[in-house]
C-alpha positions in Angstrom: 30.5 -55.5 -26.0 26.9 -56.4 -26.9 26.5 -57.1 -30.6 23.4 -57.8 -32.6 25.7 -60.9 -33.9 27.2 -62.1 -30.3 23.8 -61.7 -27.9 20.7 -60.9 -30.3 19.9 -57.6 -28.8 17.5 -57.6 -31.2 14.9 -59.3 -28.5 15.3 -56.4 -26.2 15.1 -52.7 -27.6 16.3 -51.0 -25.0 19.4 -52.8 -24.5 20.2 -52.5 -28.5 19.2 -49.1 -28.4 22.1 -48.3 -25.8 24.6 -50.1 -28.0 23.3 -48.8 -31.3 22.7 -45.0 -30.1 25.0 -44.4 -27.4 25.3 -40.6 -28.2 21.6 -40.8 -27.3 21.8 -42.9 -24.3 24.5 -41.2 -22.7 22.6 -41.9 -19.0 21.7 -44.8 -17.1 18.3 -45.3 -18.3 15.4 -45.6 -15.7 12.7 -47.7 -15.2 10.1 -45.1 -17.1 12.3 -46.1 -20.8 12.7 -50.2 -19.9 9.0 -50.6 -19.2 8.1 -48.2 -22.6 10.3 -50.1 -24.8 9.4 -53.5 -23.3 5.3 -52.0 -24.2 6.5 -51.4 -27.1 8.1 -54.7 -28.1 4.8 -56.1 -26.6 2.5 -57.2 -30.1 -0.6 -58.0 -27.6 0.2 -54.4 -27.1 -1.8 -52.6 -29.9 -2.9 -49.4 -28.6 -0.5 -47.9 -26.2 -1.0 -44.1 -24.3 2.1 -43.2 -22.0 1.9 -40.0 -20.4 5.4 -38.9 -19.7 7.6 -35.4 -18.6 9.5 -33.3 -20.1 13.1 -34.3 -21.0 12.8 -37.7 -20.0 13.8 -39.4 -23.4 10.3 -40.2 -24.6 10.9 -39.2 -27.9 14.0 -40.5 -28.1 12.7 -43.7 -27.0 9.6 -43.7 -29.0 10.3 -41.6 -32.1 13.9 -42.9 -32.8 15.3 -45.6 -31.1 11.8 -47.7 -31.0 11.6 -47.0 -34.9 14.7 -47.7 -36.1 14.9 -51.2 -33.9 11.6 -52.2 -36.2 13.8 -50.6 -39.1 16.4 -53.1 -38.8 15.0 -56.3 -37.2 12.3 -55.9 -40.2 9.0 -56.0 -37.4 7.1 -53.0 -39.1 7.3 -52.2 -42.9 4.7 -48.9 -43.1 6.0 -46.4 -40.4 4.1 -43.2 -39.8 5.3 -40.7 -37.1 3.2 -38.1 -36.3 3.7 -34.6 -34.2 2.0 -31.3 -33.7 3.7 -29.7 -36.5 4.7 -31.3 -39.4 8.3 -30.1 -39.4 9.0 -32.0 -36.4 7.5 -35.0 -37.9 9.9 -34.7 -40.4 12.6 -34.1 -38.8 12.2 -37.2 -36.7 12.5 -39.1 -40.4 15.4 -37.5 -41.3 16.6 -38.5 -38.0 15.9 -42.0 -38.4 17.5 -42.0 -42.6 20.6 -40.4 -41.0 21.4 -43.3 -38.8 20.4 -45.8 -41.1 23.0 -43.9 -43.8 25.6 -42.8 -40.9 25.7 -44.7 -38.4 28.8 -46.9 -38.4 27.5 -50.0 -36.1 24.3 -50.1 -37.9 25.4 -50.3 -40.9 28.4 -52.7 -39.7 25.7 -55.3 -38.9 22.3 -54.2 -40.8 23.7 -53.2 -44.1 23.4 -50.2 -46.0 19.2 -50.1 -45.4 18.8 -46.9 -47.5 21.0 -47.7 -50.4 19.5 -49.8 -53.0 20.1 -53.7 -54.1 22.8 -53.0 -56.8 25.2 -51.5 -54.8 28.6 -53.3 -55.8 30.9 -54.8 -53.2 33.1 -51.7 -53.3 30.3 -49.9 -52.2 29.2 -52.0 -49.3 32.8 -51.5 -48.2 33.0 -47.8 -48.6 29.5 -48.1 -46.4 31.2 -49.5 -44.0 34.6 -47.4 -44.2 32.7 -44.0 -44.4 29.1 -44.3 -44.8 28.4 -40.8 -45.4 30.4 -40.6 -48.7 28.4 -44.1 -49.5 25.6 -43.0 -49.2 26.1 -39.9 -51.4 27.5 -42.5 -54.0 24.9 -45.4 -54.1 21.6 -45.4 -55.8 18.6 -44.7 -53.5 15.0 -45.4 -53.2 12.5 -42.4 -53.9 12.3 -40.3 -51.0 11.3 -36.7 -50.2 11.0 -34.9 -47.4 8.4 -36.3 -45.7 9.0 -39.9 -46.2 11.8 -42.6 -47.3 11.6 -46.1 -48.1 14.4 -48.9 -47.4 15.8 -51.1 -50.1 14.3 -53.7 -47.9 10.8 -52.1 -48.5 10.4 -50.5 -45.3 8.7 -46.7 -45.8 8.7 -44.2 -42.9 6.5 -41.0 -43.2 6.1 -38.0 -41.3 2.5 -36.5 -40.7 1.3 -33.2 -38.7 -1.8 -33.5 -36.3 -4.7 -33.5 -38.4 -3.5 -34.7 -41.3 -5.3 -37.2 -43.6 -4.3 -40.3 -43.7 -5.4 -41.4 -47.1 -2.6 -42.5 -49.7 -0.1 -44.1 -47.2 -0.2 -47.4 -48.3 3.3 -48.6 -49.1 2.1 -51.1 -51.8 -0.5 -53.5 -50.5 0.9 -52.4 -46.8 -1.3 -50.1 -44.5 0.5 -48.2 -41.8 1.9 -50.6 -39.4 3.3 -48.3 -36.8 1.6 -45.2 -36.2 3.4 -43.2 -33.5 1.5 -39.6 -32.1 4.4 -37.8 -30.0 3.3 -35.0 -28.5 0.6 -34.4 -31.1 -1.5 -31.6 -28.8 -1.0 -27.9 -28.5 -2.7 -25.4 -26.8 -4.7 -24.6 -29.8 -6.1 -28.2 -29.9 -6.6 -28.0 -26.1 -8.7 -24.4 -26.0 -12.1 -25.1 -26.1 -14.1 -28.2 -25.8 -15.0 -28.3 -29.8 -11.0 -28.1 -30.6 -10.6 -30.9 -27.9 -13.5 -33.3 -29.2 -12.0 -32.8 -33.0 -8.6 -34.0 -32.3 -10.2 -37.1 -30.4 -12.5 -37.5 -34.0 -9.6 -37.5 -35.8 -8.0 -40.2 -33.7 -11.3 -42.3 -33.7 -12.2 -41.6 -37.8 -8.8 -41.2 -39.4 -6.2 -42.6 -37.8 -7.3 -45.5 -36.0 -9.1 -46.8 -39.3 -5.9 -46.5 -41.4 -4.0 -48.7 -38.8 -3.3 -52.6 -40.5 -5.0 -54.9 -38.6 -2.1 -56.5 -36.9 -0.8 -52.6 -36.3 0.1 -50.9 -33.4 -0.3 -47.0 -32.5 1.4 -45.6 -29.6 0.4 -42.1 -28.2 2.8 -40.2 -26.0 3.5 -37.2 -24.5 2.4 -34.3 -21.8 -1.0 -33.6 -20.4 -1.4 -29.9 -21.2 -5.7 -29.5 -20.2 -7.4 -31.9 -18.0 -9.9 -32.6 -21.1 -7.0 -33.5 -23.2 -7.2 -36.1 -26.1 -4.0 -37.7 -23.6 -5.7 -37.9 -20.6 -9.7 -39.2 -21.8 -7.4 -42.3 -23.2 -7.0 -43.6 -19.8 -11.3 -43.9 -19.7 -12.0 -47.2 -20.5 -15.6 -46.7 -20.8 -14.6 -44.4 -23.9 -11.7 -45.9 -24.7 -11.7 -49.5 -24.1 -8.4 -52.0 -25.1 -6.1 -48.8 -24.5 -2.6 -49.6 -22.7 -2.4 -46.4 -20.8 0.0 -45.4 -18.0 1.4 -42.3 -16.4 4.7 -41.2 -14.9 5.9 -38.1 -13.1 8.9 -36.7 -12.3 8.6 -37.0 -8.6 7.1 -39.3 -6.7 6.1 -40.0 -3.0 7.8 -42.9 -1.4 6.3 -43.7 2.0 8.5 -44.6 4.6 8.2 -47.0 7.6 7.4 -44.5 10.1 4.5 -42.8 7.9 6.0 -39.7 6.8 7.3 -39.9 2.7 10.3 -38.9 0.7 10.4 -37.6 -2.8 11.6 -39.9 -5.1 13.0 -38.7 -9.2 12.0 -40.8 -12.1 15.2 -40.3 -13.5 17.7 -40.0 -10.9 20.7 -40.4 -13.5 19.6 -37.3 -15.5 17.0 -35.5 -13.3 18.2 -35.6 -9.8 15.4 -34.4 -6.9 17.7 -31.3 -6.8 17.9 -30.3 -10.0 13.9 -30.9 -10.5 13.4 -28.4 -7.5 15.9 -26.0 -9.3 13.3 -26.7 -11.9 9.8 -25.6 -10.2 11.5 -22.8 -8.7 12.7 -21.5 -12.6 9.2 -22.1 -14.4 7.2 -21.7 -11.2 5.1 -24.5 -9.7 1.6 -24.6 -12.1 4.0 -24.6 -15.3 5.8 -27.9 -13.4 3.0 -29.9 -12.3 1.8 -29.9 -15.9 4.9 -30.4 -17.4 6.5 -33.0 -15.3 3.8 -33.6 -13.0 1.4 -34.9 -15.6 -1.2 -32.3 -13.1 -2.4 -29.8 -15.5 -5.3 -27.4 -14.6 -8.1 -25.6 -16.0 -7.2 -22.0 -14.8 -11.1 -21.6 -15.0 -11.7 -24.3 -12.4 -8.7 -22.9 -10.2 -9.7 -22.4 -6.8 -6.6 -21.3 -4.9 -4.6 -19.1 -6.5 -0.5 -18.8 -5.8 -0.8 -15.2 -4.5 -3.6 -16.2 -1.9 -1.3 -18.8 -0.1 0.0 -16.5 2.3 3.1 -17.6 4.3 3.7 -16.7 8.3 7.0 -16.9 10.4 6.9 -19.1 13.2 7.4 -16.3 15.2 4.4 -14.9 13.9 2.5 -18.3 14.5 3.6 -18.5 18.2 2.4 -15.6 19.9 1.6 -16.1 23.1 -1.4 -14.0 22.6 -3.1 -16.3 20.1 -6.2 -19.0 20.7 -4.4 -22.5 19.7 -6.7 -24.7 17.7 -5.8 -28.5 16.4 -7.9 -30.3 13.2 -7.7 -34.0 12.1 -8.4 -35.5 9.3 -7.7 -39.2 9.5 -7.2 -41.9 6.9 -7.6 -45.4 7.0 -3.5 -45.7 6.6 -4.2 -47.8 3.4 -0.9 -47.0 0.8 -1.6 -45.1 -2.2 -4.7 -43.7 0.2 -5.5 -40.1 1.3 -2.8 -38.5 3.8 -3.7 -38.8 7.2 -3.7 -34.9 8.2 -3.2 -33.1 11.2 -3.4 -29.1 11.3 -1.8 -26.8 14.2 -2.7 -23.2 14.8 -3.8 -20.2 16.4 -6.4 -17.4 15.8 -5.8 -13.4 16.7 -8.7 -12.9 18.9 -8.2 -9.0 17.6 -8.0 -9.1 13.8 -9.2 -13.0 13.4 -6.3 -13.7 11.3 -5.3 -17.4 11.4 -1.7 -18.5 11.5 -0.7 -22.3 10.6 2.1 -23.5 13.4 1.8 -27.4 12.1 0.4 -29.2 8.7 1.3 -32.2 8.1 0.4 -34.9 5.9 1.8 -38.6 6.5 0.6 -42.1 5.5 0.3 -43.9 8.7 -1.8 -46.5 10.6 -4.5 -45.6 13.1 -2.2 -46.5 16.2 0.5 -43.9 14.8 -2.4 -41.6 14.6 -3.9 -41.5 17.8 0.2 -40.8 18.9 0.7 -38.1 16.5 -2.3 -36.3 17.7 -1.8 -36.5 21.7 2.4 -35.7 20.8 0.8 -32.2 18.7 -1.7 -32.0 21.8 1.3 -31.7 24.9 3.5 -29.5 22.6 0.7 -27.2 21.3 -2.0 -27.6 24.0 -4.3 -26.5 21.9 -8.1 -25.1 23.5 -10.1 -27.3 20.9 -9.4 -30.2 18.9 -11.9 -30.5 15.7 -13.0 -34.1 14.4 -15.4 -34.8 11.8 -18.6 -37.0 13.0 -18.5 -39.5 10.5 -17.7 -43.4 10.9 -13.9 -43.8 10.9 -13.4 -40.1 12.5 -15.8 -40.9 15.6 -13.9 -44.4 16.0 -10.5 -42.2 15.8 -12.4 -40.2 18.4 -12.8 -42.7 21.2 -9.8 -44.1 21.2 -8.4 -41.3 21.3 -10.4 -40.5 24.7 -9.6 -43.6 26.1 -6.0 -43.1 25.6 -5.9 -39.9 26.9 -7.5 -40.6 30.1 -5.3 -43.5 30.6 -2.3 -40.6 30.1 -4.8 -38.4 32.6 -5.0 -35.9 29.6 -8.5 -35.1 28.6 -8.6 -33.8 25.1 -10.7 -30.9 24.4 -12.1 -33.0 21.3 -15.3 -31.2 19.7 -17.2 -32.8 16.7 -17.2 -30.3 13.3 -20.2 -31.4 11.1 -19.6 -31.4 7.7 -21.5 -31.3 4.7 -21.5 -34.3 2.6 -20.3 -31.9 -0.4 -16.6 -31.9 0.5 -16.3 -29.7 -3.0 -18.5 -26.8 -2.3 -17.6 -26.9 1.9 -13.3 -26.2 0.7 -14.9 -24.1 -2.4 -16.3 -22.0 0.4 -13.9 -20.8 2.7 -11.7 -19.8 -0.5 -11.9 -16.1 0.7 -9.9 -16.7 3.8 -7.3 -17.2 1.8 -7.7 -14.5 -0.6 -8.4 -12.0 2.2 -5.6 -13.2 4.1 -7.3 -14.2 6.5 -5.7 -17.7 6.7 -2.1 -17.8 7.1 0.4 -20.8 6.1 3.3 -22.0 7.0 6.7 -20.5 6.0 7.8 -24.1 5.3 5.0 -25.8 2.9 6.2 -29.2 1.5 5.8 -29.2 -1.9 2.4 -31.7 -1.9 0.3 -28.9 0.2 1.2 -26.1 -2.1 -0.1 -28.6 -5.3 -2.8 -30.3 -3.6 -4.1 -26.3 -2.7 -3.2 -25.2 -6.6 -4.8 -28.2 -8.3 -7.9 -28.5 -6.3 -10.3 -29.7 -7.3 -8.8 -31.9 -9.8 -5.6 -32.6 -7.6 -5.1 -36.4 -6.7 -5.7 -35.4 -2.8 -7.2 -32.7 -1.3 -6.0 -33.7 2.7 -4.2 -30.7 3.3 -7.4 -27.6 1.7 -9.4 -30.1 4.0 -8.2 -30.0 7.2 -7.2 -26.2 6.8 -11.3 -25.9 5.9 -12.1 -27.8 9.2 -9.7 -25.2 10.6 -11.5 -22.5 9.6 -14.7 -23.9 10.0 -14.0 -24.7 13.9 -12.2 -21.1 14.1 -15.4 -20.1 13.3 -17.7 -21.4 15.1 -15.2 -20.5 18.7 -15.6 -16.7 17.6 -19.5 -17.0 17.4 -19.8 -19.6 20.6 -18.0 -18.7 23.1 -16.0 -15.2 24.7 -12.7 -14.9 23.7 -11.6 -14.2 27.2 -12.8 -17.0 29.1 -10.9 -19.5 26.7 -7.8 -17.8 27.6 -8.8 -18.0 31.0 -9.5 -21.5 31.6 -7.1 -24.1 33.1 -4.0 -26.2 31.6 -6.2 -28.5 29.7 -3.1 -31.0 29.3 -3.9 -32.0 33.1 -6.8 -33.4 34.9 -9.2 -30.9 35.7 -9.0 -29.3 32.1 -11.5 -30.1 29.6 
């Protein structure tokens, strides 16, 4: 068993956390709470932003276990933890005074901390026996509700957002740990003057009252794009910040280009049970909360009622005039999604129905495959390209390929504006309308890339569906319906 005597857990926080607070740690941690605490434990490390989801033990990581290690191996002596609301600030103190007074491994190897230098022998062995009644027994240091102070001199206070920070000296000592968990609420978040006063209060109050040698960690959830949480990761603005983000999900991309999701927290928040999540709180209230992908409802382009969903009976009606858009990518990881959009238009009512949309991280060789595999299968009347460098390049090989398989693809250039923002803003109404159809099956990515835009990380998938409108459009107003029905197999010579 890990002792602080036997294997000085004491140089790793995590690791002493799980032996000290194992009612806490009941999980296998992940790599989200080795990599905080190891910040943590970092002193280059002064100012440190983690944005972090919902349940993941952030708080319990930060607010308790981080704390009370600093507690014990004496590495801060003026402890301020700050929330919100003051009552949870508090409660996070009486939190930490409870282990220090109850907890029997603590106190087995750290002493009574909250009892004071004459306590007898009797009653450092009573501490150990049963260290509630001890504690009830033995002399204390002044405390109150909102703060405590060790025998070894180490004070912890509790403060709500907002709050002064004048009088917190512990004796000569100036805050040495000043921890903000979760210190936004909507209130602070509502309009740009509430949002630049919280960051004023960072800059003018507490940042000043940090000891020069301190360290103040900010954590928690991005609730508004314009959030104190998420302007920390500007270094323009806020230069010398440690700032990183995690989400619940990720995207892992596999060898063949496509991606699977991947949990933060497998041990405690399976994939599954995270989907049984969006599905309970709905899909905006999820990417904010786990997805660190708040946005401003103002800003909201797409709304969740405007992505309409068709069967794939519906989109494969022999009736409809199949169209094909590409958007490719330079396969680079981390990059956009190379994007490839399958459908067909009602030459009645103009409605649009999505067969195929697809987004995949792949090279430009896998590309040119998945395009002439969607071509035979789909055979679609008109494949739509943009005319700029890499998609014209994407273009000719594509050509050159097809002719060597005697297929000539029915490729038509779409030109696009340099404003990708306005040219998706625009065709907005085809989705409210109705007029543009989905899938039935939309991976989870489309729907938030369509939700969030335009502050979503990509915008592949409202892209390609906008060069699908767009070249939907322009075969209504070029050319007669009929005679594209009319004209020959294009997936043999002869076609287009």
């Amino acid at each position: 068993m890990l002792t602080h005597k036997t294997q000085s857990p004491g140089r790793d926080p995590l690791a002493w956390a799980r032996h000290y607070l194992p009612d806490y740690f009941t999980d296998e941690p992940c790599r989200f709470h080795a990599e905080l605490m190891a910040a943590l434990a970092d002193p280059r490390r002064r100012l440190v932003a983690r944005v972090a989801p919902r349940g993941h033990a952030k708080s319990t990581c930060a607010a308790l276990a981080y704390p009370l290690w600093c507690i014990c191996t004496r590495r801060r002596y003026n402890i301020v933890i700050v929330t919100h609301e003051a009552s949870l600030a508090i409660q996070f103190v009486r939190d930490l005074r409870h282990e220090l007074e109850s907890n029997e491994r603590l106190v087995a190897d750290y002493g009574d901390l909250c009892h004071g230098e004459g306590a007898d022998a009797q009653q450092q062995r009573e501490a150990v026996r049963s260290p509630k009644r001890a504690a009830r027994r033995g002399p204390k240091r002044a405390c109150s509700q909102t703060r405590f102070t060790t025998w070894t001199g180490i004070t912890v206070q509790a403060k709500g957002t907002g709050a002064g920070f004048r009088g917190l000296r512990s004796g000569p000592q100036r805050p040495d740990l000043v921890i903000c968990d979760d210190i936004e609420k909507d209130e602070h978040v509502a309009t740009p003057g509430q949002r630049r006063k919280l960051e004023n209060w960072l800059r003018r109050v507490v940042m000043p009252a940090l000891a020069p040698d301190g360290q103040l960690l900010v954590l928690g959830s991005i609730i508004h794009y314009d959030s104190l949480l998420a302007n920390l990761r500007d270094r323009t603005r806020f230069p010398r910040w440690d700032y990183a983000v995690y989400r619940a999900l990720e995207a892992e991309t596999l060898p063949d280009g496509g991606f699977r999701r991947v949990a933060l927290w497998p041990a405690r928040w399976p994939v599954e049970r995270l989907d049984e999540e969006r599905a309970r709180i709905g899909s905006l209230a999820f990417e904010q909360e786990y997805q660190a992908n708040p946005i401003d409802d103002t800003l909201r382009v797409f709304r969740p009622e405007w992505l309409r969903r068709c069967t794939p009976a519906e989109a494969a009606r022999p009736e409809l005039i199949v169209l094909m858009a590409v958007d490719p990518a330079t396969g680079a990881a981390g990059g956009d999604y190379f994007a490839l959009w399958v459908g067909g238009i009602d030459p009645q009512s103009g409605v649009i129905y999505t067969r195929e949309l697809t987004l995949s991280r792949i090279g430009i060789v896998e590309q040119v495959q998945r395009v002439l595999t969607a071509f035979e299968q789909h055979r679609p009347v008109r494949i739509g390209i943009e005319t700029v460098a890499y998609q014209v390049a994407l273009r000719q090989i594509l050509e050159e390929e097809g002719r060597r398989r005697r297929l000539y693809l029915p490729i038509v250039p779409i030109q696009t504006s340099a404003n990708k923002r306005a040219r998706i803003e625009g065709v907005a109404p085809f989705f409210e309308n109705g007029t543009f159809r989905l899938p039935e099956a939309l991976l989870d990515e489309i729907e938030s890339q369509f939700l969030h835009f335009p502050k979503a990380r990509h915008d592949d998938a409202p892209d390609v569906c906008t060069m699908a409108i767009e070249l939907a459009r322009t075969l209504r107003s070029g050319a007669r319906v009929e005679s594209l029905l009319t004209r020959r197999d294009p997936a043999t010579r002869g076609g287009w």
